[in-house]
C-alpha positions in Angstrom: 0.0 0.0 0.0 1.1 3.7 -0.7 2.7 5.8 2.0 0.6 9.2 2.7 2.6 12.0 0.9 1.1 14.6 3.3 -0.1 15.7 6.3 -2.1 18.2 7.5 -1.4 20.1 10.2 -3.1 22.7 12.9 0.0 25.6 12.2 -1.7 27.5 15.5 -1.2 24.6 17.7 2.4 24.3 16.3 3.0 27.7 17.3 1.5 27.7 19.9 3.1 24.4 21.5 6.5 26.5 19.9 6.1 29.4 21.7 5.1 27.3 25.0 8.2 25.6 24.7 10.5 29.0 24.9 11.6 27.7 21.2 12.5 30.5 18.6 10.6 30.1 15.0 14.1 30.4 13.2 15.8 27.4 15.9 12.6 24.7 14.8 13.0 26.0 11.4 16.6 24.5 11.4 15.9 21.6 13.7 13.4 20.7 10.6 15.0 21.7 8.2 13.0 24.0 6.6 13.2 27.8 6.4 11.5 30.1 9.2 9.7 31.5 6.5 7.7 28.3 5.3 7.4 27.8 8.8 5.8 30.9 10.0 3.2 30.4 6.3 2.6 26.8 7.9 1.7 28.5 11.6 -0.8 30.7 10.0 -2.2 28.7 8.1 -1.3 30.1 4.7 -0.1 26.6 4.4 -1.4 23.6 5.7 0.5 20.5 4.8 3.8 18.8 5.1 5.6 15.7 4.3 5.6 12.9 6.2 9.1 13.6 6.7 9.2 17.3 7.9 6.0 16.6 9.9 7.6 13.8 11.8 10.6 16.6 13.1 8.1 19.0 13.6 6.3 16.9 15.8 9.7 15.5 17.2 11.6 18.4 18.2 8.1 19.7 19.7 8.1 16.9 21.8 3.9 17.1 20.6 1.7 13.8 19.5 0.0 13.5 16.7 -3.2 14.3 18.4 -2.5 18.3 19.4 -1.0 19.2 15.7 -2.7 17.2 13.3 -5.7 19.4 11.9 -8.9 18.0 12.6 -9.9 14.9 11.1 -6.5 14.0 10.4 -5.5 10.6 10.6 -2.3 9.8 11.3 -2.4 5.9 9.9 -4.4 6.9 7.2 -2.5 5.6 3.7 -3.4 7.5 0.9 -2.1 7.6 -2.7 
């Protein structure tokens, strides 16, 4: 079966849960490796989805679960095409 190429995410709760943490937007942005632009478009929601492998570090280096910054009705296990 196909992995899931994406997952969508809650980007307030990830900022949230960032901010919470005493974590600066640029430091997670490195951790992920991604830039802190693309990250501060995914905390406002401008966009929404990340690969399974980006999403995995952000969760990671959060310390979150899947549960506070999945968007709603996400399914982790899900397999899609």
């Amino acid at each position: 079966m196909p992995q899931r190429t994406t997952f969508e995410v809650n980007g307030a709760a990830i900022r949230r849960i960032r901010k919470n943490r005493g974590m600066e937007m640029s430091d997670l942005a490195h951790l992920v490796g991604i830039t802190p632009n693309y990250l501060s478009r995914i905390e406002t929601g401008s966009r929404r989805h990340l690969r399974p492998t980006k999403y995995t570090a952000v969760r990671d280096h959060l310390g979150a679960t899947d549960d506070q910054i999945l968007a709603d009705g996400e399914d982790p296990q899900q397999r899609t095409t």
